[in-house]
C-alpha positions in Angstrom: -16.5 -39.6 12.7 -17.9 -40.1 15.9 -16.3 -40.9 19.0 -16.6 -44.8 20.5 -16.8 -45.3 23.7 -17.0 -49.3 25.6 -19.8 -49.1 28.0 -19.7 -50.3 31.5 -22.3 -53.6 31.5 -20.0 -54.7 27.6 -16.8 -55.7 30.1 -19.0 -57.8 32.5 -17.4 -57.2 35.6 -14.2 -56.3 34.0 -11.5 -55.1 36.6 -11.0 -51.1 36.2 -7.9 -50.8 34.8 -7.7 -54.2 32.6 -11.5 -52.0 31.5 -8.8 -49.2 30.3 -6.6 -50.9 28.7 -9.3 -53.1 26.9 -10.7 -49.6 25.2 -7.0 -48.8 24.9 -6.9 -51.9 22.6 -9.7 -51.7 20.7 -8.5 -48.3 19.5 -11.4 -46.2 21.7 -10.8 -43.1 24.2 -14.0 -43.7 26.5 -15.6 -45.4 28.7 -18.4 -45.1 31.0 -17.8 -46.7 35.0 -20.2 -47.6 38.1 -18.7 -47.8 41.6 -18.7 -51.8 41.9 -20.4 -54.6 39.3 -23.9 -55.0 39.0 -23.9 -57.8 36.0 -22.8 -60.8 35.8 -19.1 -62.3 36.3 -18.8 -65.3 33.9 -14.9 -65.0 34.0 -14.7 -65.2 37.6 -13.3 -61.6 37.8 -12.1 -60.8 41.6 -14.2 -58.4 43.5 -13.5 -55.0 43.3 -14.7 -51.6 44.4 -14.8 -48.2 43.8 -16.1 -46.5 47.2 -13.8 -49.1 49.2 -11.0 -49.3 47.4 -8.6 -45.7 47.4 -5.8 -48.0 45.6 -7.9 -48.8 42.9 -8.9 -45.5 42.4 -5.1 -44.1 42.3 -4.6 -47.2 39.7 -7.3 -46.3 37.7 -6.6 -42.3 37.2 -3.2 -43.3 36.8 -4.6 -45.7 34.1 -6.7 -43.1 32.3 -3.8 -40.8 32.1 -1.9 -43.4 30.7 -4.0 -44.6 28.3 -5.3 -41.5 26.7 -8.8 -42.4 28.1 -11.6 -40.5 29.9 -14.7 -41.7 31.5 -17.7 -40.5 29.3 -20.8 -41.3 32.2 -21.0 -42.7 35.5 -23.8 -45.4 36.2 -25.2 -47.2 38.5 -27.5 -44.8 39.8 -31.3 -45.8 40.1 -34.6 -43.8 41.8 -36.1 -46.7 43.5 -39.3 -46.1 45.7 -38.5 -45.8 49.6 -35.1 -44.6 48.9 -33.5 -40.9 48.6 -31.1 -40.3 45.7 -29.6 -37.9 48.4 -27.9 -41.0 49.8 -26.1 -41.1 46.2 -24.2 -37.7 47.3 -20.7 -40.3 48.1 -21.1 -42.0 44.7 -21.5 -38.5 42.8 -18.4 -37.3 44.1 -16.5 -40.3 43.1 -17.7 -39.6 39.9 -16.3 -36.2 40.1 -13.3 -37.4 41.3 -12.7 -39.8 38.2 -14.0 -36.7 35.6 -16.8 -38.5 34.5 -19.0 -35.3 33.1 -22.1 -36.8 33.4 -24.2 -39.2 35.8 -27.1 -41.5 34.4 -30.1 -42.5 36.2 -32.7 -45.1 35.4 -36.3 -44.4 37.2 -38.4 -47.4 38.7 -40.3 -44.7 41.1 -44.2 -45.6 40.1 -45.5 -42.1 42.0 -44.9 -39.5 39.7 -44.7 -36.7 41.7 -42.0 -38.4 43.6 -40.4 -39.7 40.5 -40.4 -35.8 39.3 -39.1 -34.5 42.8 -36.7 -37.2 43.1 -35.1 -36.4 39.1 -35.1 -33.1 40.3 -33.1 -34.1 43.1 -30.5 -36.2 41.2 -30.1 -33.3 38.8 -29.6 -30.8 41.6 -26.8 -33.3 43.5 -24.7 -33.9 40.0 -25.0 -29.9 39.2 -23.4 -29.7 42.5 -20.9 -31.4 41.0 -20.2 -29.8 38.1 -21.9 -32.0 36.0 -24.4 -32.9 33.3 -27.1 -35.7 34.1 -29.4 -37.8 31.9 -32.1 -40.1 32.4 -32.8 -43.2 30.4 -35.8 -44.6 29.4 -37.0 -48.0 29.0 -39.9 -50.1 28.1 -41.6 -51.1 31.1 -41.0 -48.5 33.8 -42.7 -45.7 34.7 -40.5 -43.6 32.3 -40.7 -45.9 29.3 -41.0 -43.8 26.3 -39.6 -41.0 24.7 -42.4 -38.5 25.6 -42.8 -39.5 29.1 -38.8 -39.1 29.6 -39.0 -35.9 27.7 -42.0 -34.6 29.4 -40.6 -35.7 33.0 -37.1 -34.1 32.2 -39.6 -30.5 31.4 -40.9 -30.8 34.4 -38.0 -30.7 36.5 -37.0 -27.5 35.0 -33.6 -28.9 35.9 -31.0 -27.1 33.0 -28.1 -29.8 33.5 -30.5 -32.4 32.7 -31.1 -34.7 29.5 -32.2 -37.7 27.8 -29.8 -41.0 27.2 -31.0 -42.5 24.0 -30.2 -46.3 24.4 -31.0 -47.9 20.6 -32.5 -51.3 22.2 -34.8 -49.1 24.5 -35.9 -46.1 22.2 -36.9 -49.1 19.1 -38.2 -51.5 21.5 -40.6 -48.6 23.0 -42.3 -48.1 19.7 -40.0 -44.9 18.5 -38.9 -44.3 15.2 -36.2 -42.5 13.6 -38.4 -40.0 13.0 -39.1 -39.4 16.7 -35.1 -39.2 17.4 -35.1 -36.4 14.8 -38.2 -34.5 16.2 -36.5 -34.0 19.2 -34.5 -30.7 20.7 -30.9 -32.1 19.7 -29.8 -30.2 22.9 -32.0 -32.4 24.9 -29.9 -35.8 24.2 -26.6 -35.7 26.0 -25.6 -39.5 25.5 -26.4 -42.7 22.9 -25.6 -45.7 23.2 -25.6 -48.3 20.3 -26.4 -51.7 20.2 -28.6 -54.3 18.0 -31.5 -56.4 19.0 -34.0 -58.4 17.1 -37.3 -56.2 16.9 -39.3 -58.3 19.1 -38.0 -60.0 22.2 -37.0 -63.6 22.3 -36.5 -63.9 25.9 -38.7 -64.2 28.4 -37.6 -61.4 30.4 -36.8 -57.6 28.8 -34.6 -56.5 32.1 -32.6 -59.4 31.8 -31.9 -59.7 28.0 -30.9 -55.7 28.5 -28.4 -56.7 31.0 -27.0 -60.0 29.5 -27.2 -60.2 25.9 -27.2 -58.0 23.4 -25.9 -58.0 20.1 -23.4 -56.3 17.9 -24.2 -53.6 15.6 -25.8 -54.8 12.1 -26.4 -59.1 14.1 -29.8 -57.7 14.7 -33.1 -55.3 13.4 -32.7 -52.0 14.6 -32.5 -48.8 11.9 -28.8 -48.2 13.4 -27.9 -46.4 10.5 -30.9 -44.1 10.4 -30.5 -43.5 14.6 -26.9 -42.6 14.3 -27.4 -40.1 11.8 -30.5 -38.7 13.8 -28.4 -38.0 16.8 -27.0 -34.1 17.4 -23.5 -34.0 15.1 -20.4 -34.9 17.6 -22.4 -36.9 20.0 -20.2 -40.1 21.1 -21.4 -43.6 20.8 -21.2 -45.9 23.7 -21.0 -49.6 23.0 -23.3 -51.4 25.6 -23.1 -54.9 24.0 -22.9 -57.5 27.1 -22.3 -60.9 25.5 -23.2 -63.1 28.6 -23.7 -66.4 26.3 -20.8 -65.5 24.3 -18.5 -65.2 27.3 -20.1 -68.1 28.9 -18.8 -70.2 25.9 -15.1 -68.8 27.0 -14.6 -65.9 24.8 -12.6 -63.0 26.2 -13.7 -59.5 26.2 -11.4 -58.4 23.2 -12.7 -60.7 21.0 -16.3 -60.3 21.8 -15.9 -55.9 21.9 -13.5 -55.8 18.9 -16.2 -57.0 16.3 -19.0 -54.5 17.9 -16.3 -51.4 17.3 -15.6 -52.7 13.5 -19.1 -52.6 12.8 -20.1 -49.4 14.0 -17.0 -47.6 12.2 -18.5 -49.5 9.8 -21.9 -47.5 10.3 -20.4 -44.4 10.9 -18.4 -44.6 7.4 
């Protein structure tokens, strides 16, 4: 069986280590972690930070140790036009420092030749690092399909550099299963699993990605079929935020611990 991780956007703005011990809970050894929030805080979480806070990161190592857990990506990391991902050299290292083995990036560059440089770039600065780093693709942005992310990724020529396969993003773009499996299985580095009706019921894409998802098998995607197309031994992460849901006053446990039956449930 695969290995579950709880992705960073599910705990909406979850302290660090309460973030541990939730994944501790829910009977899962990963998660993935961004230097401060960038969603939502319906529970009226306090304010935390990564880069500010050395305390926090002593707690949280100490956590991980503790807990039997191990950061499986960092995020937070975009390639925005008139901005350097050179400037992300302080966040990388505070990746490294927490063991997280690879860094994410999401592309909203429009230039391509910049957006190709600037991959390059973030590849380079996490290889530095000793680490792995994949780029996601979404409907939408100037990387928004399999081939395009696959293509761009080529044409870096960067070795330490691969595709995240996000199930609302690779469906949504028009892929199929069959696309998953056409790929070079040593090209996908990280999944992660959620459900979403086919077609879009809110008005904007960017925000439904960020606030509400769904649990594995509440929706339309082939989640069956994508699991079994990824390379054998990849781990899952859960990115499930449940804005409404927690909104309504239910806790992160209760809204995470249904998402990890259900894709056991998959997986067996």
């Amino acid at each position: 069986m695969r290995a579950i991780g709880i992705d960073f956007i599910s705990a909406l703005g979850l302290p660090p280590v309460a973030f541990v011990k939730l994944a501790a809970d829910l009977g899962c050894r990963h998660i993935s972690i961004a230097p401060a929030p960038f969603t939502a805080n319906p529970h009226n979480y306090p304010a935390w930070s990564l880069r500010e806070d050395k305390v926090l990161r002593r707690d949280l190592a100490a956590a991980l140790r503790e807990c039997g857990i191990s950061i499986s990506l960092g995020e937070g990391f975009l390639i925005r036009p008139g901005t350097d991902i050179a400037d992300a050299e302080t966040d990388m290292a505070l990746m490294r420092e927490l063991g997280a083995p690879i860094v994410n990036t999401v592309c909203l560059e429009p230039d391509h030749g910049r957006a190709i440089a600037q991959l390059a770039a973030f590849a380079g600065l996490a290889a530095t690092h000793g680490m792995q780093a994949t780029l996601e693709m979404m409907p939408g942005l100037p990387l928004g399909s399999l081939a395009a992310a696959s293509a761009a990724i080529a044409q870096t020529g960067a070795p330490n550099l691969g595709l995240l396969l996000d199930s609302m993003h690779v469906f949504r773009s028009g892929a199929t299963i069959a696309d998953i499996a056409a790929l070079d299985p040593a090209s996908i580095f990280y999944a992660q699993l959620c459900d979403v009706p086919l077609v879009s019921r809110h008005a904007s894409y960017g925000e439904e990605a960020r606030d509400n998802r769904l649990p594995p098998g509440q929706g339309e995607l082939p989640l069956r079929g994508f699991i079994a197309a990824l390379p054998p031994g990849l781990m899952l992460g859960l990115e499930v935020p449940m804005l409404d849901a927690a909104r309504a006053g239910i806790g992160p446990q209760e809204r995470l611990a249904p998402a990890v039956a259900a894709t056991r449930a998959l997986m067996g």
